[in-house]
C-alpha positions as CSV (number, residue, x, y, z in Angstrom):
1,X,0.0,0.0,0.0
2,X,2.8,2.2,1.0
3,X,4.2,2.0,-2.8
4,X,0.8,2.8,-4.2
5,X,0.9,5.9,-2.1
6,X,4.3,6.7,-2.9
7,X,3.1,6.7,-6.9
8,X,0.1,8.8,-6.4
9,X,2.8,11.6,-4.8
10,X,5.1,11.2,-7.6
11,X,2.4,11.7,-10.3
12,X,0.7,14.7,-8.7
13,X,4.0,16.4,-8.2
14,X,4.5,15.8,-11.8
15,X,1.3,17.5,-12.5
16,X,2.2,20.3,-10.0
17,X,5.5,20.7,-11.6
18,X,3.9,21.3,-15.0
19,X,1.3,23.3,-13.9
20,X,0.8,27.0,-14.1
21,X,-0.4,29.8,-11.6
22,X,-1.2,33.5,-11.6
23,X,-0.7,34.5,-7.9
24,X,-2.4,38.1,-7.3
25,X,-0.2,39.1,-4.7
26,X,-0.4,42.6,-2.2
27,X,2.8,43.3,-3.8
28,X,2.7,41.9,-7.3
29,X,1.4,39.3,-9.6
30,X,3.2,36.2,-9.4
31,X,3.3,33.9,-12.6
32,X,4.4,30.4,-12.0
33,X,5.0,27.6,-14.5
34,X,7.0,24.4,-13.9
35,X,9.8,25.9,-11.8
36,X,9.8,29.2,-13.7
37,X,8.8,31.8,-11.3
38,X,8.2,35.6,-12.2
39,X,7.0,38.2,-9.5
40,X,6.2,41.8,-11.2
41,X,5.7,44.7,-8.9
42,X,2.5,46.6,-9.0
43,X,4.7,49.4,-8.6
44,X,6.5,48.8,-11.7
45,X,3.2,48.5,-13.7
46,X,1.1,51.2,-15.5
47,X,-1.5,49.0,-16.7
48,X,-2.9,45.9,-17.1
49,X,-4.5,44.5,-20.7
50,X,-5.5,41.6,-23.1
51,X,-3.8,41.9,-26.4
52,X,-4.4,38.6,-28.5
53,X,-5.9,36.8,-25.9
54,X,-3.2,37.2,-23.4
55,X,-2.6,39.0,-20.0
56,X,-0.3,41.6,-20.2
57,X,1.4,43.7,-17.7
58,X,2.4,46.9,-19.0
59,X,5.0,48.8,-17.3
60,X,5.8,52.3,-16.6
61,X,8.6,52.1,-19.2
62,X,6.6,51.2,-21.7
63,X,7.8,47.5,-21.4
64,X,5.3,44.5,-21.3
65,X,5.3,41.1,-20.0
66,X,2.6,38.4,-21.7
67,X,0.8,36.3,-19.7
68,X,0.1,33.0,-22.3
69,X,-1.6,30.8,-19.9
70,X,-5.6,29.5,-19.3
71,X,-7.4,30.6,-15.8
72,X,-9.3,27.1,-14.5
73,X,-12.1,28.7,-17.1
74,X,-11.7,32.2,-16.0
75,X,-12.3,34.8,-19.0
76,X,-9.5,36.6,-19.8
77,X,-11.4,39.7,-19.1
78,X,-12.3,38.8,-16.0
79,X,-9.2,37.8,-14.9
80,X,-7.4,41.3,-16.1
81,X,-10.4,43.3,-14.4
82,X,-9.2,41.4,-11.2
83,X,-5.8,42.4,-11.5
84,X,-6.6,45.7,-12.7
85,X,-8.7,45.7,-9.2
86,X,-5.7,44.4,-7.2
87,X,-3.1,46.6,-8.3
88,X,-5.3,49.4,-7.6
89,X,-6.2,48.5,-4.1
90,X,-2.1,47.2,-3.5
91,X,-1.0,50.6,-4.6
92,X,-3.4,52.0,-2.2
93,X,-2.6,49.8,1.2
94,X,-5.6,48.4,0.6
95,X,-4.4,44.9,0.9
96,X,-2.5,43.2,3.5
């Protein structure tokens, strides 16, 4: 039974490793994928959009990060409004 267990572990931190998040954070937004990790600071971004179908951060310096990744059925829209809402509210003090 112990080796069954053991399997079940190994293939859900498979699935974990290959997953990907977006982590709404007080102080950023947090993208993970696999063991890529990439924290943006809401102080560092101007705006928040879809272009093509993907999130993107915009920044101050006119640089942009893209966001290609699906939201557990989550509209895109929905999901930047979100952001938009928690980068507003982070800049603020809003959150904690």
């Amino acid at each position: 039974e112990a080796s069954y267990l053991r399997n079940d572990v190994g293939r859900m931190r498979r699935v974990l490793d290959e997953e990907a998040y977006l982590a709404l954070r007080s102080d950023g937004a947090l993208f993970v994928r696999g063991v890529e990790r990439r924290l943006v600071r809401w102080r560092d971004v101007e705006d928040v959009r879809v272009e093509r179908g993907r999130l993107v951060l915009v920044g101050h310096d006119g640089g942009s990060i893209e966001i290609d990744a699906r939201f557990s059925g989550h509209p895109i829209d929905e999901v930047m409004r979100v952001a938009r809402d928690v980068r507003r509210k982070a800049l603020f003090g809003l959150l904690r």
